[in-house]
C-alpha positions as CSV (number, residue, x, y, z in Angstrom):
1,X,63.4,23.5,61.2
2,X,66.6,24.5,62.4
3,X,70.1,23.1,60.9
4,X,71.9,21.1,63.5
5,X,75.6,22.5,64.2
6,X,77.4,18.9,63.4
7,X,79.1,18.5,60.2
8,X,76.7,16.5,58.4
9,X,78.1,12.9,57.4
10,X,76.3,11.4,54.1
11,X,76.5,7.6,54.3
12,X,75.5,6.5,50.4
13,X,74.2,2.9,50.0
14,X,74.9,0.7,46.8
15,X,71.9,0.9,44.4
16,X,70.1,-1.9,45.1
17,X,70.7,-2.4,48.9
18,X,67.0,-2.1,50.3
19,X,67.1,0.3,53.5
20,X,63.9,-0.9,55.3
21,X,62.7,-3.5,58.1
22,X,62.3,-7.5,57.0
23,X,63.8,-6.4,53.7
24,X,67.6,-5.2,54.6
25,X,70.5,-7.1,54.2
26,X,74.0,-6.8,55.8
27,X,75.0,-3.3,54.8
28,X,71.7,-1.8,54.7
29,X,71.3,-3.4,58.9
30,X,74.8,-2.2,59.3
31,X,74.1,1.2,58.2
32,X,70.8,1.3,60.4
33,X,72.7,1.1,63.4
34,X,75.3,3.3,62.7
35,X,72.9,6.3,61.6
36,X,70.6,5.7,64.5
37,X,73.7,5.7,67.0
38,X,74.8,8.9,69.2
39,X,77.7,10.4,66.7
40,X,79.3,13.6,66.8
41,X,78.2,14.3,63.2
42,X,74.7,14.6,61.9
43,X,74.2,11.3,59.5
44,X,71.5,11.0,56.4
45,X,71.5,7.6,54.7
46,X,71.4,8.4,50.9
47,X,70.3,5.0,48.8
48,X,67.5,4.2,46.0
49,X,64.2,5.6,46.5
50,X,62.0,3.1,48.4
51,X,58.9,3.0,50.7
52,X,58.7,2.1,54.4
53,X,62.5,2.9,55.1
54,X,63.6,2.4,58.7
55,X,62.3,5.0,61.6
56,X,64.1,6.7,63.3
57,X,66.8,7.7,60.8
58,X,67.1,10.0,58.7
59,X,67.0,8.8,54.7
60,X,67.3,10.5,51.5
61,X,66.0,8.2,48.6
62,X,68.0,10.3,45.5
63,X,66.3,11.2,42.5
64,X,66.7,8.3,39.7
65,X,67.7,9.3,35.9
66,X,65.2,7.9,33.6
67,X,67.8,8.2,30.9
68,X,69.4,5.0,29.1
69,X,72.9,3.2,30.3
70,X,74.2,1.0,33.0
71,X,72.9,1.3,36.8
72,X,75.4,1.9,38.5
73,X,76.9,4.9,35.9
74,X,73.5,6.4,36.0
75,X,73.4,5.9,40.2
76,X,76.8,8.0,40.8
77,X,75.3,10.8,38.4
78,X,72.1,10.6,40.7
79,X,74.0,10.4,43.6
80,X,76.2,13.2,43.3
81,X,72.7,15.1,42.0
82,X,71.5,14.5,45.5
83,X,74.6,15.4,47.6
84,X,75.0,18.8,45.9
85,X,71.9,19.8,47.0
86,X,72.3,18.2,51.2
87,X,76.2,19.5,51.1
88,X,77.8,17.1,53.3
89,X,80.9,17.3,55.2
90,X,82.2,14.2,54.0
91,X,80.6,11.4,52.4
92,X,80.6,7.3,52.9
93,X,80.5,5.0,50.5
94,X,79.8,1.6,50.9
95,X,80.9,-1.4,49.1
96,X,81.3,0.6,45.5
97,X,84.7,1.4,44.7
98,X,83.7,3.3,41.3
99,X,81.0,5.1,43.2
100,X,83.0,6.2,45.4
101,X,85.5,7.9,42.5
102,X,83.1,9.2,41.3
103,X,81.8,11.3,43.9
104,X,85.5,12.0,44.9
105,X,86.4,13.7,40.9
106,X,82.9,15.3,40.9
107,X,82.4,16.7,44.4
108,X,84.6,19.3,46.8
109,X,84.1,16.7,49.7
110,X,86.0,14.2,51.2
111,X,85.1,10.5,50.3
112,X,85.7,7.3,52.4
113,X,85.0,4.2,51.1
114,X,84.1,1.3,53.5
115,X,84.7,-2.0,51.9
116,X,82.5,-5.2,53.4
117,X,84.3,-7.4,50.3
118,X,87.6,-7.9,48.1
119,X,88.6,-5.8,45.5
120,X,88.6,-8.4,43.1
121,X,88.6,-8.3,39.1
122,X,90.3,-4.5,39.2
123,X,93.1,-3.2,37.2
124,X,96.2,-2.1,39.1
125,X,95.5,1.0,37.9
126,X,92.0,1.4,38.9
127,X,93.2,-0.2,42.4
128,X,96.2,2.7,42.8
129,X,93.7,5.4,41.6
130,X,91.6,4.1,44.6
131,X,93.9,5.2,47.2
132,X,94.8,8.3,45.5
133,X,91.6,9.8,45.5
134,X,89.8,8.3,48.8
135,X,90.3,7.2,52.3
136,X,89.7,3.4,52.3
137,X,88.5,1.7,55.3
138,X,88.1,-2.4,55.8
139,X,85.6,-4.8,58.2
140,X,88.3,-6.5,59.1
141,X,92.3,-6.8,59.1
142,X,92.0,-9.8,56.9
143,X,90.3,-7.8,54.5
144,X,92.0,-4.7,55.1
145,X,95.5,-6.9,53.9
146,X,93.7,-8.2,51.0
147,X,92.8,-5.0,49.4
148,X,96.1,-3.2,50.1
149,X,98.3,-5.9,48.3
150,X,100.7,-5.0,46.2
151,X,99.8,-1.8,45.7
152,X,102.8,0.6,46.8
153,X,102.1,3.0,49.4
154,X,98.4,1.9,49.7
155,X,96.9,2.3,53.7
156,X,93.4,1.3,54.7
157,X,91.9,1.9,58.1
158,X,89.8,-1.6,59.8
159,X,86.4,-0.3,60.8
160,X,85.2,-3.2,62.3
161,X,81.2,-3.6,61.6
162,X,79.1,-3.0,64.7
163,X,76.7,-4.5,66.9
164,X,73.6,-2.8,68.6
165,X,73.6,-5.1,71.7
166,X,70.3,-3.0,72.4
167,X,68.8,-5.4,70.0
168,X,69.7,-8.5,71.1
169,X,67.3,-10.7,72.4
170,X,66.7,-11.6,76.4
171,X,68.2,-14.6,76.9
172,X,66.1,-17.7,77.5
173,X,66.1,-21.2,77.9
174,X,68.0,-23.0,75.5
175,X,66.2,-25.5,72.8
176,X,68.4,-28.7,71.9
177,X,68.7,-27.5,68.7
178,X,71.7,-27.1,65.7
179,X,71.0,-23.4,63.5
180,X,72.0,-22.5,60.3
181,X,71.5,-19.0,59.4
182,X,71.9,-17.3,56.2
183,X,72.2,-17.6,52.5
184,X,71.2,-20.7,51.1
185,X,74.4,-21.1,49.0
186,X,77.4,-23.1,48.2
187,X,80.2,-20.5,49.3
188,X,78.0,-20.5,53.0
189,X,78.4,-23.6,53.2
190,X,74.8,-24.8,53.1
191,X,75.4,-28.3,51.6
192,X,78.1,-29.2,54.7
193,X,75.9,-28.2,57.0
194,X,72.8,-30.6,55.9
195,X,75.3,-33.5,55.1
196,X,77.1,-33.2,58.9
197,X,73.5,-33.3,60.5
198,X,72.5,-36.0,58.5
199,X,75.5,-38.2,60.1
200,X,75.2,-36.1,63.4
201,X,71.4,-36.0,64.5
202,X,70.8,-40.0,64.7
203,X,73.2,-39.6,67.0
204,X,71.5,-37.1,69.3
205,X,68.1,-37.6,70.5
206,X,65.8,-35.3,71.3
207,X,67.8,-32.8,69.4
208,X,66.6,-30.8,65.7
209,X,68.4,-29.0,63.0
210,X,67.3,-26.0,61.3
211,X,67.9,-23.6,58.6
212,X,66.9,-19.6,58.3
213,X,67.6,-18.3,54.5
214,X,67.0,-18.5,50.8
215,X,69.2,-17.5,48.1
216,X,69.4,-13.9,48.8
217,X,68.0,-11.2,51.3
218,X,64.2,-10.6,51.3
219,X,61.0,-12.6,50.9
220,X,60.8,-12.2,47.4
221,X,64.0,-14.6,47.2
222,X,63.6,-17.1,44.3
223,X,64.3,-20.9,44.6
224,X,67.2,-22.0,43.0
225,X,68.1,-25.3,41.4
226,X,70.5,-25.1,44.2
227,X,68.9,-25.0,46.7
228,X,65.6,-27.0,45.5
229,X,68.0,-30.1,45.7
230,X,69.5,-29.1,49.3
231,X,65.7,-28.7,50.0
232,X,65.5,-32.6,49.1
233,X,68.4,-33.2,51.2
234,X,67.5,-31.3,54.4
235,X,64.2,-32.9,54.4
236,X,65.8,-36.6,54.1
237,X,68.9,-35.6,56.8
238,X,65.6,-34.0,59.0
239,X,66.9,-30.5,58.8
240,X,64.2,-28.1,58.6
241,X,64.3,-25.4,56.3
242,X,62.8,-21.9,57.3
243,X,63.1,-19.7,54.5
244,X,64.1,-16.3,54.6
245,X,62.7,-14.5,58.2
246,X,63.3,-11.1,59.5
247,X,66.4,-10.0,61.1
248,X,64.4,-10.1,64.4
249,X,63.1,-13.2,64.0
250,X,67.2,-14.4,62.7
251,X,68.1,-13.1,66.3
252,X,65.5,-14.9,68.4
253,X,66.2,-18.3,66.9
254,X,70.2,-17.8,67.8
255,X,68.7,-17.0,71.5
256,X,67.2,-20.1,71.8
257,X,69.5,-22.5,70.1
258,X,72.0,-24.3,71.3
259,X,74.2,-24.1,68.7
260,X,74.9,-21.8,65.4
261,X,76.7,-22.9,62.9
262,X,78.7,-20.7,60.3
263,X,80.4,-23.5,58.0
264,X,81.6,-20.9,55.3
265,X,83.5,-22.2,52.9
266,X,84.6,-18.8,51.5
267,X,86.6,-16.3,53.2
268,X,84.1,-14.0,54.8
269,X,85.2,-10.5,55.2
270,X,83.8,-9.9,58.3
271,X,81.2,-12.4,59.5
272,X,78.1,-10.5,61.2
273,X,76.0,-13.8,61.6
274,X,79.3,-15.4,64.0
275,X,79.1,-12.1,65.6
276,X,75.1,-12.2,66.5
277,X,75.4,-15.5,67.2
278,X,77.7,-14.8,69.8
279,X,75.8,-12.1,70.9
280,X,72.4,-14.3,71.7
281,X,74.6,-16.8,73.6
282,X,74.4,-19.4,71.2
283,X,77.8,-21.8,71.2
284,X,79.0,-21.4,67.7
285,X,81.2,-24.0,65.5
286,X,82.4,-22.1,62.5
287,X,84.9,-22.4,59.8
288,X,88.0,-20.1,60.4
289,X,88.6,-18.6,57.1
290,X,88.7,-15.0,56.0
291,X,87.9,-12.3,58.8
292,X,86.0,-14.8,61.0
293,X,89.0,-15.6,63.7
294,X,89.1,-11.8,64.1
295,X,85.4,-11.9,65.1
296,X,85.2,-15.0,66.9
297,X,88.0,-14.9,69.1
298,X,88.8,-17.6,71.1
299,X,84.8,-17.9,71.4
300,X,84.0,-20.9,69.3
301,X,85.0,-24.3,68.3
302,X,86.7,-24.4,64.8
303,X,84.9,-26.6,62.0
304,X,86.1,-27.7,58.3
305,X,83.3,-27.3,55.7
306,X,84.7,-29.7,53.3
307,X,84.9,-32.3,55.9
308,X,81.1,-33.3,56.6
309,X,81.6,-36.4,59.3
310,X,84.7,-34.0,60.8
311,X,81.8,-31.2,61.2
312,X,79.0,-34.1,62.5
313,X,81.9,-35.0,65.2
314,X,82.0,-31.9,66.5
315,X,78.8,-31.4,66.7
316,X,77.9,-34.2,68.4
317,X,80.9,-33.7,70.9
318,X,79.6,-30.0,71.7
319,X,75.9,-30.9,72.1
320,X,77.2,-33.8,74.5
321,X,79.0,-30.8,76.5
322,X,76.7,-28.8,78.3
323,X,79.9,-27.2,80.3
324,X,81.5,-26.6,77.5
325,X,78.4,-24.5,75.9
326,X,78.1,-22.9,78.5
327,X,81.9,-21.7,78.9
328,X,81.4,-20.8,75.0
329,X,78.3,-18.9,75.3
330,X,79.7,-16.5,78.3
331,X,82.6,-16.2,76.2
332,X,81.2,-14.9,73.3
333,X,79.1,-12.6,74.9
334,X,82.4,-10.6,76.0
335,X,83.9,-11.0,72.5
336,X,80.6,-9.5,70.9
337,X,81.0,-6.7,73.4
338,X,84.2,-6.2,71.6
339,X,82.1,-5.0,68.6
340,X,79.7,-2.8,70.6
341,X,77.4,0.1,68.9
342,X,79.0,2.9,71.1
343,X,82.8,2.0,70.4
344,X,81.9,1.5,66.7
345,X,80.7,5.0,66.4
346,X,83.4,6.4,68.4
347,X,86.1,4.7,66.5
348,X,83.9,5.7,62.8
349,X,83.8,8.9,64.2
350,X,87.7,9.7,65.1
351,X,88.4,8.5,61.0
352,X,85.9,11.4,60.1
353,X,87.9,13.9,62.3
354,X,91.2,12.4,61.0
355,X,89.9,13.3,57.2
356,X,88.5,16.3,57.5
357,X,91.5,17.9,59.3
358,X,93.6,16.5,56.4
359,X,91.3,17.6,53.6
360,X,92.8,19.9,51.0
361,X,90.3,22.9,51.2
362,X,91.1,23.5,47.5
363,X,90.9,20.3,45.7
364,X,88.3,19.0,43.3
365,X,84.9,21.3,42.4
366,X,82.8,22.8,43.9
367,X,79.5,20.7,45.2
């Protein structure tokens, strides 16, 4: 097989991010896209070893060190293992700061590091050393602010995450119907959400509530004591409660409801349920904290999460509003075009360029 004549990109998941249909979660969908789009650089997703990964990409699972220590020490040793041998260009790293140092003292390539959260619980030190050593690129501007802080000279590029409109359902007729999807958690603000449609659905007939989640991404999710007593709730308020589905499955509910709702009640980086919400069409009511106003736009109506009969109000004043959903929906279709597949790897792309041309052919060891 011949080599292609693109500089090869290596785009390295975190050790325990699965990379494969109904099991992903946000980075490993994220990275799908991206390495499936058109890009002027030949991309292999490098991640743990795993079966049934995603067609249609390419995917080296790396080869794991049986020897004792912590995970993620013996992943970066494993890591850098596997790059050596597919000599990348440059290399991505998502969501691990100490990976990505790693690779950056062990290998002659250039390391970006795309961060989907804070930098939280990190010496200065280690936070300046950060910069130093790799390009940094944010989701969002909100997040991009909260990881340079006071850091002096720090810089960090906002790659907004994408969207693969390509995947988005047909849009159909619309079910009277209120949608939570994600994790069934506090910080999501599952609890608000069951608590405002308890106050809000007596007040709307004909309409339903629903939940898509569990704890954490997968169908292997446990139960929770946390969710076991929102499951007690839910069924009381008459919200149903789905479980975790597939991403595909995630998408066609937001194409047929009415309305999502994204009550967050911590500051999400980025927001890529908001975004695919507004991509199916759906009106959305979400909490405008963290990188979600960057998302959203003017595309949704604003919610508080710690304010359940606020949130119930609202609800009950959007479903009322068929006008008003509708405005909403046609908006949000041109904000999620805003995010689009194509510009995404077009803007990822020109950061590549930017780094390669200002790589320092002699620095570090050889790969």
């Amino acid at each position: 097989m011949l080599e292609s004549s693109k500089p090869r990109a290596a785009l390295v998941l975190p050790p325990r991010e699965a990379f494969a249909p109904g099991r992903a979660g946000a980075i490993g969908l994220i990275l799908h896209a991206l390495a499936g789009a058109g890009s002027a650089f030949e991309q292999i997703v490098v991640g743990p070893p795993q079966p049934d990964v995603f067609a249609g990409v390419s995917y080296r699972g790396i080869d794991w060190p049986w020897w004792p220590g912590p995970l993620a020490r013996r992943y970066a040793h494993a890591v850098a293992a596997t790059l050596r041998r597919l000599r990348p260009a440059i290399v991505e790293v998502h969501n691990r700061p100490e990976l990505a140092l790693h690779l950056a003292r062990s290998l002659r390539v250039p390391v970006i590091l795309v961060l989907h959260n804070r930098l939280e619980g990190r010496h200065a030190a280690v936070r300046a050393e950060i910069f130093r050593q790799v390009r940094v690129a944010t989701v969002s501007d909100w997040l991009r602010h909260e990881t340079i802080g006071d850091v002096p000279g720090a810089a960090a590029t906002v790659l907004p995450n994408p969207i693969d409109l390509a995947t988005i359902p047909t849009p159909r007729a619309r079910r009277a119907a209120i949608l939570f999807a994600g994790r069934i958690v506090a910080d999501k603000g599952a609890d608000a959400f069951v608590a405002a449609c308890a106050l809000a659905l007596p007040r709307l007939p004909g309409w339903t509530a629903a939940m898509i989640g569990a704890d954490r991404f997968g169908p292997d999710s446990p139960p929770t004591p946390y969710l076991n007593r929102l499951r007690a709730q839910a069924q009381a308020a008459g919200v149903a409660m789905a479980g975790y589905q597939p991403h595909e499955a995630v998408l066609a509910a937001m194409a047929e409801a009415a309305i999502v709702v994204v009550p967050s009640r911590w500051p999400e980086p980025f927001g890529m349920v908001a975004l695919e919400a507004l991509a199916c069409g759906a009106a959305l009511a979400y909490a405008p904290r963290g990188g979600l106003p960057e998302v959203v736009g003017a595309a949704g109506v604003t919610l508080d999460p710690d304010d359940p009969p606020a949130m119930a109000a609202t609800l009950v004043a959007l479903a009322g509003d068929p006008d008003r959903r509708a405005m909403l929906a046609e908006a949000g279709r041109a904000q999620a075009g805003r995010f689009a597949l194509p510009a995404a790897i077009a803007r990822l792309d020109a950061l590549r360029t930017d780094v390669l041309a200002a790589w320092p052919p002699g620095r570090g060891h050889p790969i």
